[in-house]
N, CA, C and O atoms as CSV, one atom per row, in Angstrom:
chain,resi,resn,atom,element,x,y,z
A,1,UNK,N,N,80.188,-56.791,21.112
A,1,UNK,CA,C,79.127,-55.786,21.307
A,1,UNK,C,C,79.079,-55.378,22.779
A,1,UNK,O,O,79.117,-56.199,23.695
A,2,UNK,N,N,78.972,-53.720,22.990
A,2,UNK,CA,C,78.945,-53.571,24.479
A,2,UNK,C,C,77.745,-53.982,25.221
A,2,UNK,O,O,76.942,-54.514,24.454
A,3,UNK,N,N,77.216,-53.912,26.778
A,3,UNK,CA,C,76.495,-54.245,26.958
A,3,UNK,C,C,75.117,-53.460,26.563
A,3,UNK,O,O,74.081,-54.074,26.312
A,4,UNK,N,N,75.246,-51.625,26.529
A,4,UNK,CA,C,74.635,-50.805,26.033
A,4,UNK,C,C,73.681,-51.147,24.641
A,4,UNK,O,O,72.504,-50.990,24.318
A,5,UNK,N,N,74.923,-51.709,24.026
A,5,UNK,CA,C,74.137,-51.744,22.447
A,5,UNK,C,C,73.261,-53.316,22.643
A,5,UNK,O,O,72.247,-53.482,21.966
A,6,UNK,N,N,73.707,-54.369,23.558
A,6,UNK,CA,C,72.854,-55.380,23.651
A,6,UNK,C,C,71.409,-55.212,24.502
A,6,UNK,O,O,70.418,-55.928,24.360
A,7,UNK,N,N,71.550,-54.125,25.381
A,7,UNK,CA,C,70.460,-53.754,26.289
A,7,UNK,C,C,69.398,-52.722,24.737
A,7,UNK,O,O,68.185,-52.549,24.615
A,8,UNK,N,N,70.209,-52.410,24.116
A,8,UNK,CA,C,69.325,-51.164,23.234
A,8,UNK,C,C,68.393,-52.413,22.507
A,8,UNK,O,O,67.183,-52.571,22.669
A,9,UNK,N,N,69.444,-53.384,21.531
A,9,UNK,CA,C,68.769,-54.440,20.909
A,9,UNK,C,C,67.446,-54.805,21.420
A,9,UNK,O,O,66.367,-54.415,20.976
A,10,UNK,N,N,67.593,-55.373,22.125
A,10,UNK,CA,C,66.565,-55.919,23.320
A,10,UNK,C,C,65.315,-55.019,23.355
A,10,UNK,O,O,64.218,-55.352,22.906
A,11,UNK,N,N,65.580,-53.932,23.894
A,11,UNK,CA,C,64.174,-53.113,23.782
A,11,UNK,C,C,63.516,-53.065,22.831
A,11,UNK,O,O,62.384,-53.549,22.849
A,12,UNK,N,N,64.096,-52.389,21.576
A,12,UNK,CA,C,64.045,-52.270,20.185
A,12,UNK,C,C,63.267,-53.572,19.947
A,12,UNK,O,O,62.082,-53.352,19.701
A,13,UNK,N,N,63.685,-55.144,19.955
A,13,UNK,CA,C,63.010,-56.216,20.077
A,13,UNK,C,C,61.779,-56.474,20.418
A,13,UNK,O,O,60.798,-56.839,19.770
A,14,UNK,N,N,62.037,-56.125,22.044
A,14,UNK,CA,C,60.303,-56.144,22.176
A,14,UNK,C,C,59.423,-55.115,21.877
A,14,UNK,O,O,58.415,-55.122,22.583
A,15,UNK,N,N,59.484,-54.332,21.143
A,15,UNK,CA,C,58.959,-53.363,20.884
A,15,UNK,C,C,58.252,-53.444,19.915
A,15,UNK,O,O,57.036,-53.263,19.852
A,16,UNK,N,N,59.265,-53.833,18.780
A,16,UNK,CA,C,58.846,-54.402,17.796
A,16,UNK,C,C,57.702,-55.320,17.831
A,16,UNK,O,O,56.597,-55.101,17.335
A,17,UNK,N,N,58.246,-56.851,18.758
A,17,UNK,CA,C,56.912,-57.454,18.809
A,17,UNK,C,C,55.673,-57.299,19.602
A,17,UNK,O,O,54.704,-58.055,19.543
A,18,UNK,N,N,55.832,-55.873,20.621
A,18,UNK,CA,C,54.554,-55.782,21.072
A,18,UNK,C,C,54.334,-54.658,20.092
A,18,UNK,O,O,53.887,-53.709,20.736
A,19,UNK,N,N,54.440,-54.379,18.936
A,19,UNK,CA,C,54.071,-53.598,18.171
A,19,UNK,C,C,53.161,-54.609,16.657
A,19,UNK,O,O,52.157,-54.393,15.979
A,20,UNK,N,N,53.956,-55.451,16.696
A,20,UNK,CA,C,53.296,-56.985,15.968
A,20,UNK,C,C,52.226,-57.366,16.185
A,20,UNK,O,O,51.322,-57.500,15.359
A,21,UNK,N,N,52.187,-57.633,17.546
A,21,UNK,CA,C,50.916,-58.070,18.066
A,21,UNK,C,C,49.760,-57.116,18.330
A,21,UNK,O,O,48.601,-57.466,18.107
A,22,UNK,N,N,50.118,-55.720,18.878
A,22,UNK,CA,C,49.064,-55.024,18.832
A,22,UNK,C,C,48.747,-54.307,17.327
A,22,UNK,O,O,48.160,-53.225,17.327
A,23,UNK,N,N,49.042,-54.767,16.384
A,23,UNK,CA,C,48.212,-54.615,14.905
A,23,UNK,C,C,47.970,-55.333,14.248
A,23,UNK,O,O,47.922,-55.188,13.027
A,24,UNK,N,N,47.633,-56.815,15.166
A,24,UNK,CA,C,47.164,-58.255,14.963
A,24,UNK,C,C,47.798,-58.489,13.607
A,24,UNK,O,O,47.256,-58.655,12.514
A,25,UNK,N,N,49.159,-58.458,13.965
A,25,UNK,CA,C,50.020,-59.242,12.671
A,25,UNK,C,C,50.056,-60.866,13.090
A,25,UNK,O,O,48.997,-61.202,13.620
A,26,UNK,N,N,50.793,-61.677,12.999
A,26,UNK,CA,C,50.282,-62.998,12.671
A,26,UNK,C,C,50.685,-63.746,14.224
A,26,UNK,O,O,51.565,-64.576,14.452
A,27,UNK,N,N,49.478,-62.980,15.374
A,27,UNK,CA,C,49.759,-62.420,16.673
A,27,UNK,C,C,50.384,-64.548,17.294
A,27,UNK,O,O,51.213,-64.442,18.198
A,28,UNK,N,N,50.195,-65.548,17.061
A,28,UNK,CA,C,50.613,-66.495,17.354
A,28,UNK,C,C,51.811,-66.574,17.292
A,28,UNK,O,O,52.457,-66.775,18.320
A,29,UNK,N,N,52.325,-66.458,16.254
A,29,UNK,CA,C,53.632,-66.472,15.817
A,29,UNK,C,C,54.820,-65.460,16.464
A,29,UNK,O,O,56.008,-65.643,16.730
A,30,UNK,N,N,53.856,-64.229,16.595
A,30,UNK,CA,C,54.867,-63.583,17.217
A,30,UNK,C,C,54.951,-63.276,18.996
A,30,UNK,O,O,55.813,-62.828,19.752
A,31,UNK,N,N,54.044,-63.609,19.095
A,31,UNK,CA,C,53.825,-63.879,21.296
A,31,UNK,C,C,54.824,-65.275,21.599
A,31,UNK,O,O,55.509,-65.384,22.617
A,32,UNK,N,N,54.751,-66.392,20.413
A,32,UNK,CA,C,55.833,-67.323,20.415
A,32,UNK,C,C,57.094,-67.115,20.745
A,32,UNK,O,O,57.834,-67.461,21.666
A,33,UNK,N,N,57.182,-66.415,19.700
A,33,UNK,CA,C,58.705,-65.503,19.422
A,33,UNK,C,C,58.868,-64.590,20.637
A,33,UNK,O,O,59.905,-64.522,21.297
A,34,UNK,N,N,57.762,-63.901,20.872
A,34,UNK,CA,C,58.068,-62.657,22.215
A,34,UNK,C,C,58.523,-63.453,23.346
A,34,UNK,O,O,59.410,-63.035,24.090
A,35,UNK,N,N,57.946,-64.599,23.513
A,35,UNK,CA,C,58.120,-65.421,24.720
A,35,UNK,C,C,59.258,-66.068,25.193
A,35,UNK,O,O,59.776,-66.392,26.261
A,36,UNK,N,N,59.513,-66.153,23.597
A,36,UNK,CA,C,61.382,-67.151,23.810
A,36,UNK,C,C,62.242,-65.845,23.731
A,36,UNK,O,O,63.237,-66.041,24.429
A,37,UNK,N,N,62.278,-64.669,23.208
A,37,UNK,CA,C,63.202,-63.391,23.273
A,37,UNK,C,C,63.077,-62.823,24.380
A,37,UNK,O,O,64.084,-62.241,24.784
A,38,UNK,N,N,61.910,-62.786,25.198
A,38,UNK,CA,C,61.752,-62.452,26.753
A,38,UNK,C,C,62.588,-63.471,27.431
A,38,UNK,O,O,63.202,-62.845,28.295
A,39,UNK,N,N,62.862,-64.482,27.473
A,39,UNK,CA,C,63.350,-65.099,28.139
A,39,UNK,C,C,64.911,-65.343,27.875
A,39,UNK,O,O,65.777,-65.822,28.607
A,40,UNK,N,N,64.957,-64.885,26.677
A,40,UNK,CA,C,66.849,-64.982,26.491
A,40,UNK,C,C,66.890,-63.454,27.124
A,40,UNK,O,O,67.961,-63.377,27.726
A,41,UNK,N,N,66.190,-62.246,27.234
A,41,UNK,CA,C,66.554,-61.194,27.505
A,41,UNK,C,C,66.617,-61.234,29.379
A,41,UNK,O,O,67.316,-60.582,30.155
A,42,UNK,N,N,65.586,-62.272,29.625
A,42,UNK,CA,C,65.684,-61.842,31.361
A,42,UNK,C,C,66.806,-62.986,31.771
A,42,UNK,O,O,67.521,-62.735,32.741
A,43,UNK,N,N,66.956,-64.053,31.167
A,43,UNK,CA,C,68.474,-64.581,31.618
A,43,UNK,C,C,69.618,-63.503,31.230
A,43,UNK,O,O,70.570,-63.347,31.996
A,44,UNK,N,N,69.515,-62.780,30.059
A,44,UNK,CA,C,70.725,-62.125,29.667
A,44,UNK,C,C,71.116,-61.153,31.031
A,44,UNK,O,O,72.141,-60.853,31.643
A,45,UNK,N,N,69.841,-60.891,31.107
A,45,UNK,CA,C,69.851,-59.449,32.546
A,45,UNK,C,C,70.390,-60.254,33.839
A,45,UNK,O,O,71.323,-59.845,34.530
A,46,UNK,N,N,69.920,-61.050,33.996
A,46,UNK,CA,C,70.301,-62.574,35.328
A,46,UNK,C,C,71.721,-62.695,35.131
A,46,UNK,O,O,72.380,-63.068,36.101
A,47,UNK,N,N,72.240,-62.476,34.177
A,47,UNK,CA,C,73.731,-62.633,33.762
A,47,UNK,C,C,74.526,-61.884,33.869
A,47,UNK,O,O,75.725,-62.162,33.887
A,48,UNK,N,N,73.831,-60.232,34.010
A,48,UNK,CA,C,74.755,-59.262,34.624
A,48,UNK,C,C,75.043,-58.091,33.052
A,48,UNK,O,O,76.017,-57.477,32.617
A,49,UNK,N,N,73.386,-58.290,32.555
A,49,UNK,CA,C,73.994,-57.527,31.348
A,49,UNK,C,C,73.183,-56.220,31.973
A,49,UNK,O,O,73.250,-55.126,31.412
């Protein structure tokens, strides 16, 4: 996968879950999830993506 389509993923991602959370879907579960995908995304970026 290029880096383009992994940078697109990513947005798309959080988007999604700040879209989760702001229509109080099952907002624990997914700030969990936002928290550990934020953090594979800002090492990914730390990595030169």
């Amino acid at each position: 996968m290029g880096k383009k389509e992994e940078k697109e993923i990513g947005f798309r991602t959080i988007h999604g879950v700040a879209g989760q959370v702001a229509t109080g879907g099952v907002s624990i579960k997914f700030t969990k999830l936002g928290a550990i995908l934020l953090n594979i995304l800002l090492t990914s970026v730390r990595n030169g993506i």
